[in-house]
LUMKE-668822 format. One record per residue (C-alpha): residue number from 1; chain; x, y, z. Coordinates in steps of 0.02 Angstrom, whole numbers, plus 50000, padded with zeros to 5 digits. Last residue first. Layout:
BEGIN
    k  c   east  north     up
  NUM  A      X      Y      Z
...
REM end
This chain:
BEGIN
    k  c   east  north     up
  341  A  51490  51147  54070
  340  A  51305  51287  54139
  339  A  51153  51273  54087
  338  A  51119  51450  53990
  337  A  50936  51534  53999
  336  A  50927  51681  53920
  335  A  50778  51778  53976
  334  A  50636  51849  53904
  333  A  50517  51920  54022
  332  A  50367  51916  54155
  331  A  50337  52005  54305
  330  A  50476  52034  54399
  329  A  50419  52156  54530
  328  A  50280  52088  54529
  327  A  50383  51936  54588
  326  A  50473  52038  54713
  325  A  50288  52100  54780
  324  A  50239  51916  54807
  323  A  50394  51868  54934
  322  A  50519  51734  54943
  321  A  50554  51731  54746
  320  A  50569  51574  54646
  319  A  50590  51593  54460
  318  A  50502  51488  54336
  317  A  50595  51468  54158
  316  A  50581  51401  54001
  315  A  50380  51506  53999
  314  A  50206  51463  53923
  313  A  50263  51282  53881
  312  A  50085  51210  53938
  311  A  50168  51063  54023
  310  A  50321  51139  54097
  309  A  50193  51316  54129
  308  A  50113  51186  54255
  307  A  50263  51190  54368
  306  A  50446  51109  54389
  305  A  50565  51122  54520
  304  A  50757  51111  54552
  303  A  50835  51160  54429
  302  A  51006  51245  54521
  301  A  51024  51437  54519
  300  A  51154  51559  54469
  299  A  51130  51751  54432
  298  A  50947  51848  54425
  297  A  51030  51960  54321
  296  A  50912  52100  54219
  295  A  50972  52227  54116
  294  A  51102  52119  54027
  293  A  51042  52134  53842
  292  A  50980  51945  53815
  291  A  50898  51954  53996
  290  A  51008  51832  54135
  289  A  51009  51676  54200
  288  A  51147  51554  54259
  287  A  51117  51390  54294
  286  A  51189  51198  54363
  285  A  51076  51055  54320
  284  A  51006  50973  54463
  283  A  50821  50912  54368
  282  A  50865  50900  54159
  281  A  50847  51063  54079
  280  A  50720  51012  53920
  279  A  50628  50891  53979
  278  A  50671  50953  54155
  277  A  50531  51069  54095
  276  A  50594  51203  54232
  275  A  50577  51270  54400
  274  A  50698  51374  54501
  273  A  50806  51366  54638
  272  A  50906  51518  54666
  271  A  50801  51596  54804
  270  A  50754  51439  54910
  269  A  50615  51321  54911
  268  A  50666  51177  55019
  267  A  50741  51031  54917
  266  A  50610  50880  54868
  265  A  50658  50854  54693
  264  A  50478  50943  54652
  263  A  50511  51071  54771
  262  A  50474  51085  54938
  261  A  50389  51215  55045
  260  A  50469  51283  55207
  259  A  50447  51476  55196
  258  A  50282  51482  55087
  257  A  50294  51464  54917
  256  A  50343  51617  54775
  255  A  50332  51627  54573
  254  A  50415  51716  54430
  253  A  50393  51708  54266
  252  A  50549  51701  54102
  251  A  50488  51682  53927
  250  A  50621  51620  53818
  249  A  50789  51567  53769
  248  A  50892  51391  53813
  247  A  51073  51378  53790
  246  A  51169  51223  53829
  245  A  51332  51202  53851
  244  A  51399  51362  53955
  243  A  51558  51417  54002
  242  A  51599  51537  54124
  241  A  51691  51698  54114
  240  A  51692  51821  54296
  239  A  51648  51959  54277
  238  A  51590  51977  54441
  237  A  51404  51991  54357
  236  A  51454  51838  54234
  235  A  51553  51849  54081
  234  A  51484  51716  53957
  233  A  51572  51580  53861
  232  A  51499  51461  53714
  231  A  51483  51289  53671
  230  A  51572  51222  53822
  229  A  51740  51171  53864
  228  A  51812  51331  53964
  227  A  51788  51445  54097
  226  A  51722  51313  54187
  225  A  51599  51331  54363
  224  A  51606  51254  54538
  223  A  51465  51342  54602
  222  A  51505  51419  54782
  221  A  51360  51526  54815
  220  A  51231  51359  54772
  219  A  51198  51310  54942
  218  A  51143  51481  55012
  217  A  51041  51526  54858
  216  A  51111  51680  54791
  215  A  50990  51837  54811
  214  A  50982  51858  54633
  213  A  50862  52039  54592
  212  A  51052  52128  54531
  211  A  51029  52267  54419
  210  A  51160  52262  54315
  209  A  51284  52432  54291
  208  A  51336  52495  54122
  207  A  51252  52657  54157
  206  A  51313  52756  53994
  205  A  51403  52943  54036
  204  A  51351  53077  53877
  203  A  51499  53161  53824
  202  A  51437  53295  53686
  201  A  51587  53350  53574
  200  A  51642  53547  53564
  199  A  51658  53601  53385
  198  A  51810  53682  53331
  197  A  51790  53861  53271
  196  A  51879  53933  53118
  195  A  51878  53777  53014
  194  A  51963  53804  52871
  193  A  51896  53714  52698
  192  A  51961  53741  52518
  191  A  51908  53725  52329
  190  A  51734  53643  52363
  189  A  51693  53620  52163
  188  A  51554  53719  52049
  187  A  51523  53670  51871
  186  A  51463  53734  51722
  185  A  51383  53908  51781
  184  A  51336  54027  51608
  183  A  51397  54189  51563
  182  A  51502  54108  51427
  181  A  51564  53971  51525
  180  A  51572  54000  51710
  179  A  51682  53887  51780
  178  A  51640  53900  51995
  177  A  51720  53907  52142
  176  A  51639  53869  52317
  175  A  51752  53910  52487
  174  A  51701  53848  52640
  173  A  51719  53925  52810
  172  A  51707  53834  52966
  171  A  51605  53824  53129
  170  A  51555  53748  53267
  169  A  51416  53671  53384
  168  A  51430  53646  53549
  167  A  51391  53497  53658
  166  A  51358  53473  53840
  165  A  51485  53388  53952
  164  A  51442  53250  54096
  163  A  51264  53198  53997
  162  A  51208  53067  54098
  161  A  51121  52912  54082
  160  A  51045  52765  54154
  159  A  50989  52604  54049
  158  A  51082  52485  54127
  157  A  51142  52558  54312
  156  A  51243  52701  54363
  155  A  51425  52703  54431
  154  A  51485  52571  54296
  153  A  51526  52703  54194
  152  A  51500  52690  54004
  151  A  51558  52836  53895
  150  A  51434  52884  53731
  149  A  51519  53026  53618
  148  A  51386  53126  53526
  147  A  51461  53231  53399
  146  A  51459  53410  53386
  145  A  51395  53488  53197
  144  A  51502  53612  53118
  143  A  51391  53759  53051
  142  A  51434  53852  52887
  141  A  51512  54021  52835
  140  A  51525  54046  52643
  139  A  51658  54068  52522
  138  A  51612  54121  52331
  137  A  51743  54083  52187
  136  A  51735  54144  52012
  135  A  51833  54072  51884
  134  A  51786  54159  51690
  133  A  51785  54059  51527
  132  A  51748  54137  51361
  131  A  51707  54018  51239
  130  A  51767  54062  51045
  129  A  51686  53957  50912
  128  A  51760  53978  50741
  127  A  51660  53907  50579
  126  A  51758  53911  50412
  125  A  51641  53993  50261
  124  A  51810  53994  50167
  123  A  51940  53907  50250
  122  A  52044  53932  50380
  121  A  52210  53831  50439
  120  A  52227  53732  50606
  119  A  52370  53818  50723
  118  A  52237  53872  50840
  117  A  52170  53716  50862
  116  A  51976  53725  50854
  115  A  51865  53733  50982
  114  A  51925  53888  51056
  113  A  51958  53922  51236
  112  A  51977  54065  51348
  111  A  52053  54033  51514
  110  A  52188  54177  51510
  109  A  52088  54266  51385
  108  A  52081  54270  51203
  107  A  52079  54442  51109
  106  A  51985  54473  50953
  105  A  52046  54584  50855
  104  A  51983  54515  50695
  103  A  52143  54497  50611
  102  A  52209  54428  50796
  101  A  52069  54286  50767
  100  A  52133  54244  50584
   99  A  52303  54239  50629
   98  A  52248  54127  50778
   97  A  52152  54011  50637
   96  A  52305  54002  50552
   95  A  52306  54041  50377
   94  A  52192  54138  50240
   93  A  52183  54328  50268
   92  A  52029  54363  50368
   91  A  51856  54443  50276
   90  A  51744  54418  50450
   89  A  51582  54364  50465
   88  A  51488  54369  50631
   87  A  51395  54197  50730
   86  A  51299  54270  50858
   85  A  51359  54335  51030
   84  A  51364  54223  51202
   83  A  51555  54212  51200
   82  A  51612  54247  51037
   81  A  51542  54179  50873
   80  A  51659  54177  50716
   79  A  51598  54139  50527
   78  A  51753  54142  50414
   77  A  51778  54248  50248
   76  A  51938  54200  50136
   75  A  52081  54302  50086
   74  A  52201  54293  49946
   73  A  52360  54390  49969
   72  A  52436  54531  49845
   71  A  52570  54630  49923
   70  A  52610  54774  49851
   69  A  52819  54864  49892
   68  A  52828  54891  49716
   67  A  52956  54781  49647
   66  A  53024  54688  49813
   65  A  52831  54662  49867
   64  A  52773  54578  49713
   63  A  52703  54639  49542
   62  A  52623  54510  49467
   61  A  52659  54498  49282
   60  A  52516  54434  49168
   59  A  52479  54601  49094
   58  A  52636  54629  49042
   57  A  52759  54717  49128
   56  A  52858  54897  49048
   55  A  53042  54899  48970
   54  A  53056  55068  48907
   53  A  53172  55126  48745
   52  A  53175  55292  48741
   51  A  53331  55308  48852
   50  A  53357  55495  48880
   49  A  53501  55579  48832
   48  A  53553  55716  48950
   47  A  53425  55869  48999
   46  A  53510  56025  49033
   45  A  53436  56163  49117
   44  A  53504  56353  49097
   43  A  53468  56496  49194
   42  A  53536  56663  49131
   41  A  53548  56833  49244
   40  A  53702  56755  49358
   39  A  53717  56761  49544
   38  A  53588  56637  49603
   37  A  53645  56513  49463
   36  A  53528  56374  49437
   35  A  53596  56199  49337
   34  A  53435  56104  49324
   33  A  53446  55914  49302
   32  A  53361  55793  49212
   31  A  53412  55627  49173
   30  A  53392  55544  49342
   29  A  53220  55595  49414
   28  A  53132  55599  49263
   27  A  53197  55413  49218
   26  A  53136  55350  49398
   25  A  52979  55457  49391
   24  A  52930  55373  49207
   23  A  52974  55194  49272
   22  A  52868  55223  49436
   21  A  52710  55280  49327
   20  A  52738  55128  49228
   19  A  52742  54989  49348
   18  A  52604  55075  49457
   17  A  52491  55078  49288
   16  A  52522  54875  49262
   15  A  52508  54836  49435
   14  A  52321  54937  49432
   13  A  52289  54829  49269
   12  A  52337  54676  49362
   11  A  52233  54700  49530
   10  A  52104  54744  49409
    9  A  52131  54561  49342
    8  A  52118  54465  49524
    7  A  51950  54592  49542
    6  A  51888  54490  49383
    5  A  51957  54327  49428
    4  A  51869  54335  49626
    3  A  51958  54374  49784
    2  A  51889  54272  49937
    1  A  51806  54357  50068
REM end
């Protein structure tokens, strides 16, 4: 609270009467002395000259700390909240605003903060906002998921599967801590992670194997194919890379002739001769054709033969099987169709 003129003036007057009433005791003190004689019947006291003559302060002087051992500072009142209480005033001496904190006893912690600078000065009606801040960590136990891991084997076909190890899950523990500012969360960070129990990986085995429906026409076993010089390469069934120059995609059928029928070029029907728009795949062009994901491999074959799909453009592709259940068997699907460099 700051010190107003009229208690700055009784601060004065009380200087004023402490000035004096030290003077008197100091002369007192010196100038008189008592001579006492145990052993005689007469006590005398002598008092030597005394000064009369006393030099007292006015009423302007301001006694300081060497003279009377007073200190006379101005304070001021501040406003200071702590934590999560109200604003409180306190009468602090004016200076730092850490002077004016210890004058309050109020102790800042290790992550305490104040949002001013604690070597700032006070003012009068000075606002002082102390945050107490508190770390406070938590670990908890949580599950490690297992991983699939897919292995192809060419010991089982396209689209056959095993699982050769089963998964198990594992576990770690994770450790949370939070800044709690006055009472309240402000933020909450991993701060570490152990794992105490690995997790054990599924291994599932992938059947990379083709089916193979191509029984290779005799005559065509021993195409002379490229590896290079086309558009494109391809790894066969033997694996085996070819090149291709011509790729044609689409709806594959199937179709079977009696033992001894000719095709449209006039070759015997044989597995690996198949019929096409030879608009499209000229007549004697050399083939190999397979589905788009490699399920199905009906392998090489020659165009040989064409059919009423040519003209309606229902299929690319008309395969010749020898008997009616192997083109059930079939059916009808896409197939990539590539004429071969």
């Amino acid at each position: 609270m700051a010190i107003t003129e009229k208690q700055r003036s009784a601060f004065k007057v009380l200087a004023f009467v402490l000035a004096i009433a030290m003077v008197w005791v100091s002369v007192f003190s010196v100038s008189a002395q008592t001579i006492s004689d145990e052993n005689s019947n007469n006590t005398e006291t002598e008092v030597s000259d005394v000064n009369q003559e006393l030099i007292l302060p006015n009423g302007d002087t301001i006694a300081t700390n060497d003279q009377l051992g007073i200190q006379i500072i101005e304070g001021v009142t501040v406003k200071i909240k702590v934590g999560t209480k109200k604003y409180t005033d306190y009468d602090v001496p004016q200076g730092t605003v850490k002077k004016a904190l210890d004058h309050a006893n109020i102790t800042l912690g290790e992550n305490d903060t104040v949002d001013q600078k604690l070597k700032s000065k006070v003012k009068d009606n000075s606002k002082i906002r102390v945050n107490r801040v508190k770390y406070v960590s938590k670990t908890k136990t949580k599950k490690v998921k297992f991983k699939t891991i897919n292995k192809p084997t060419n010991l089982m076909k396209v689209g056959q599967s095993k699982v050769k190890q089963k998964g198990k899950n594992g576990s770690k523990k994770v450790t949370y801590t939070s800044k709690v500012v006055n009472g309240k969360v402000e933020k909450t960070i991993v701060s570490n992670t152990k794992v105490t129990k690995k997790a054990k990986n599924k291994v599932v085995l992938v059947g990379t194997k083709r089916n193979n429906y191509a029984m290779y026409a005799q005559n065509n076993t021993s195409f002379a194919t490229k590896s290079s010089g086309g558009i494109g390469t391809i790894i066969d069934h033997n694996g085996k890379k070819i090149a291709y120059k011509k790729l044609v995609s689409g709806s594959g059928t199937a179709y079977y002739a009696p033992a001894g029928a000719h095709t449209s070029v006039g070759d015997t029907v044989h597995v690996g001769g198949v019929a096409v728009n030879p608009n499209i795949i000229p007549y004697g062009s050399k083939l190999y054709i397979e589905s788009p994901d490699g399920s199905f491999v009906y392998g090489y074959a020659v165009a040989n033969d064409t059919g009423g799909f040519a003209i309606t453009g229902s299929a690319v592709v008309d395969l010749f099987y020898p008997t009616y259940n192997q083109c059930v068997q079939f059916g009808r699907r896409t197939v990539n169709v590539y004429v071969l460099a």
